[in-house]
N, C-alpha and C positions, 0 to 999 in steps of 0.2 A: 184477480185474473179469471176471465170466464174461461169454459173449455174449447171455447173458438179459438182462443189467444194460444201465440206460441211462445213459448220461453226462449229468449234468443241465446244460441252458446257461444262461449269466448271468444271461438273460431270467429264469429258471425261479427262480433261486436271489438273484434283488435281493429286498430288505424293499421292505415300501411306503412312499410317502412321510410324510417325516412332517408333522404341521400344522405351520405357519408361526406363529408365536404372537409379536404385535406386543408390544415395550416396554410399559410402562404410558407416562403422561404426567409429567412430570419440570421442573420449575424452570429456568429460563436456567442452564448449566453456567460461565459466566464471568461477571463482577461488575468496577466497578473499572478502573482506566485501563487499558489491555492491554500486555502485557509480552511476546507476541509477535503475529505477524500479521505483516502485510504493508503499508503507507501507499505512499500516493504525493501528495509534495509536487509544487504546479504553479504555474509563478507565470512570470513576464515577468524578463528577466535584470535586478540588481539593487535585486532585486524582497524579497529577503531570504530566501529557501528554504534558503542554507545555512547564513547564522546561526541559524535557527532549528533546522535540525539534529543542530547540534553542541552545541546549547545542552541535550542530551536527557542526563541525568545516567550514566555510565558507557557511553556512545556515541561507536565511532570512526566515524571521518568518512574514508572510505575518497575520496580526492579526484581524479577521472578528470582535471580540468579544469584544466590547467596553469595554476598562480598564484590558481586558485577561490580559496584558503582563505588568501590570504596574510597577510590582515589579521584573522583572526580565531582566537581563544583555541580550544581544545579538544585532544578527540586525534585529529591528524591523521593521515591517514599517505596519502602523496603516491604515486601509480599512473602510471608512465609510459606502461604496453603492458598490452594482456589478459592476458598468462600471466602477469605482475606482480600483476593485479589475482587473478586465481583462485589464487593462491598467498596476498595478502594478506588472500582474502573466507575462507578455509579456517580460516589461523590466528585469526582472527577472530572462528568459529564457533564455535572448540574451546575459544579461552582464555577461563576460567569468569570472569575479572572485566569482561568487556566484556557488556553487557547489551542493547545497542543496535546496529546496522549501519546505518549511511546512503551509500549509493552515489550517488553525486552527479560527472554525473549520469548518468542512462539512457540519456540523449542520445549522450553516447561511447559505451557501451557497446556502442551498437547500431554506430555507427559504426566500431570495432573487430571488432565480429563480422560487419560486410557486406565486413568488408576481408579478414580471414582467409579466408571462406567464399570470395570471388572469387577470390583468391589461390590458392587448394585449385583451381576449376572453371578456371583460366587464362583470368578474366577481367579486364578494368580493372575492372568495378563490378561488381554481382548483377542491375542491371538490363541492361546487354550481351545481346544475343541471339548465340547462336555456336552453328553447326554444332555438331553431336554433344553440346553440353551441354541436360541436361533442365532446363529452368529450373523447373518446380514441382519440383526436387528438391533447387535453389537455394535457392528461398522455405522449402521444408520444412525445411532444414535450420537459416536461420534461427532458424524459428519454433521448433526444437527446444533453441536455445540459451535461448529464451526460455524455455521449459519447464520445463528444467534450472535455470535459476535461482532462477526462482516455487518451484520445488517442494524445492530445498537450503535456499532461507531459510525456507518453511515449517517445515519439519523442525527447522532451528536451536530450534526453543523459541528465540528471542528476536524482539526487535521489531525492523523491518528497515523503512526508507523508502528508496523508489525518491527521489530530486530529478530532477524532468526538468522542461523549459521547455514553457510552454503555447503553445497551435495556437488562434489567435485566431478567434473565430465569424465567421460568413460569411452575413449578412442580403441574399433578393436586395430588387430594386427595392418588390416590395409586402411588404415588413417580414418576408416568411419566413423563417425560422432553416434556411439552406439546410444548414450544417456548423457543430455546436456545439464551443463552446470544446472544446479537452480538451488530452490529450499527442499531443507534436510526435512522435511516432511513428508512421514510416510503414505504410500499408495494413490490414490486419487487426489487427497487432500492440498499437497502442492501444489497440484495444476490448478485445483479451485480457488485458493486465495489468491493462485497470481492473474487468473482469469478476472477476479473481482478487482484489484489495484491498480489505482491508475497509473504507481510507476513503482516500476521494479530496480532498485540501483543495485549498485556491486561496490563499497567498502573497500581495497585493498591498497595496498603501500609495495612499496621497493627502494631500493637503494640509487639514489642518483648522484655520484660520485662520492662523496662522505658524508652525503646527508640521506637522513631517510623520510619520503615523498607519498603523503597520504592521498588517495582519489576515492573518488564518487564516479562511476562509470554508467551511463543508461543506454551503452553498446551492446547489441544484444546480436542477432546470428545463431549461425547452428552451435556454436557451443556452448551459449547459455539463454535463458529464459530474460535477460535482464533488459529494459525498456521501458518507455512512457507514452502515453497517451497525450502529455503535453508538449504540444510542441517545441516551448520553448527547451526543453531537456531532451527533447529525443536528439539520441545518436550523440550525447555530451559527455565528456570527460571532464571533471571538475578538478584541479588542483586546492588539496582544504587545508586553510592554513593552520598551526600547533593550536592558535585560540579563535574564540569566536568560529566557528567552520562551517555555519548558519549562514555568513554573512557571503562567505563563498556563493552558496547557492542561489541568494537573496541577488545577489549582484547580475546572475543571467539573465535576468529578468527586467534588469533595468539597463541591459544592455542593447542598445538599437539593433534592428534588423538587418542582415547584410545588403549594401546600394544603399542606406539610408542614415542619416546624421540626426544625431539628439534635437537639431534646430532645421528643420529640411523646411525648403520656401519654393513655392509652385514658381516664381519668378526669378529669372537669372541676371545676376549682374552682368553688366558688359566689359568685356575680356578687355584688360589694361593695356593699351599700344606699349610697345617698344620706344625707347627713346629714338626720333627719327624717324616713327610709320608716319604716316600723313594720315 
């Protein structure tokens, strides 16, 4: 380069932008019961949130909850400690015949990771206050476990239910819905997993004359957090029968639309006279 020449700068030598040119408009990309995502079972202890889990066809039932699944059929496989369990959520993830993960429940989980993370800061719990530890770095780190998890069972391509126990509403004296049902999961952390899943049920039973009547509810409102993102489930109340209770849910979905029949035909027959019209 002689010293006539000028070095030309970045500035000089960038293209222009280019336009930004939106998608066209496009059809729902998924249809049909969903085979991944995220769920969160919630329901009052013996309430039936893990028979119903396990009852999910090619779903292991990853079991935090010493003695949870004792009495119930599927594939189990029993979690003593976290490194346990992230060694058992892995192979889980990988091996192609399991179609399903239910972590059951959240509720250890979490309890587990407030234990390790204090453990790490040289506290008894995460809420301890101690000289020279930063406790939002406590909390964050938490919530990062949290993160980590949402975002490995996304990725699985499979369908992954959190089971955690429900955090019962909290009405003050003039009938206000002061704190809505939801997950017993402490501070932020609830709203976060249920911000991330695409459906929140509600677990619960009653007595329906001398029998007692298991549901699955995705009715949600100010007194609880509970809802879907799928259509076909939003606003359902499922009746799950003693076996199979998979099959319940299975069955919404294969249920036609309202105004519409299993066999609907753009063309109508013509309406059958009466004996004697002309």
């Amino acid at each position: 380069m002689t010293n006539t020449e000028k070095q030309e700068t970045p500035a000089q030598t960038a293209q222009p932008p280019q336009e930004f040119k939106l998608v066209p408009p496009r059809p729902k990309p998924k249809t049909g019961i969903p085979t991944d995502g995220v769920w969160i079972i919630v329901g009052l202890p013996k309430g039936g949130k893990t028979t119903l889990a396990a009852s999910i066809p090619g779903c292991v039932l990853l079991e935090l909850e010493r003695g949870g699944a004792d009495r119930i059929d599927g594939w189990v496989q029993d979690i003593p400690d976290l490194e346990t369990f992230r060694l058992a959520l892995k192979a889980a993830v990988e091996n192609p015949a399991v179609k399903a993960v239910a972590i059951d429940s959240i509720d250890i989980f979490n309890d587990w990771a407030e234990m390790e993370i204090a453990e790490k800061f040289g506290l008894d719990n995460i809420s301890e206050r101690k000289e020279g530890v930063n406790s939002f770095e406590v909390w964050k780190m938490l919530r990062t476990r949290y993160e980590g998890l949402i975002s490995y069972l996304k990725r699985s391509k499979k369908l992954a239910l959190l089971v955690a126990h429900s955090k019962e509403v909290k009405i003050d004296d003039g009938g206000k819905v002061v704190i809505p049902a939801g997950i017993s999961i402490p501070g932020k952390l609830g709203s976060y997993i249920a911000a991330e899943a695409d459906a929140i049920g509600n677990v619960f039973k009653k007595q329906v004359g001398s029998v007692t009547v298991y549901y699955l509810s995705f009715q949600g409102g100010s007194l609880g957090v509970y809802g879907s993102r799928i259509p076909e489930l939003e606003d359902k109340v499922i009746a799950l029968p003693r076996a199979n209770q998979w099959a319940a849910v299975e069955a919404i979905f294969k249920t036609p639309a309202p105004g519409k029949t299993a066999q609907q035909k753009d063309d109508k027959k013509p309406a059958v006279k009466a004996k004697g019209d002309k």
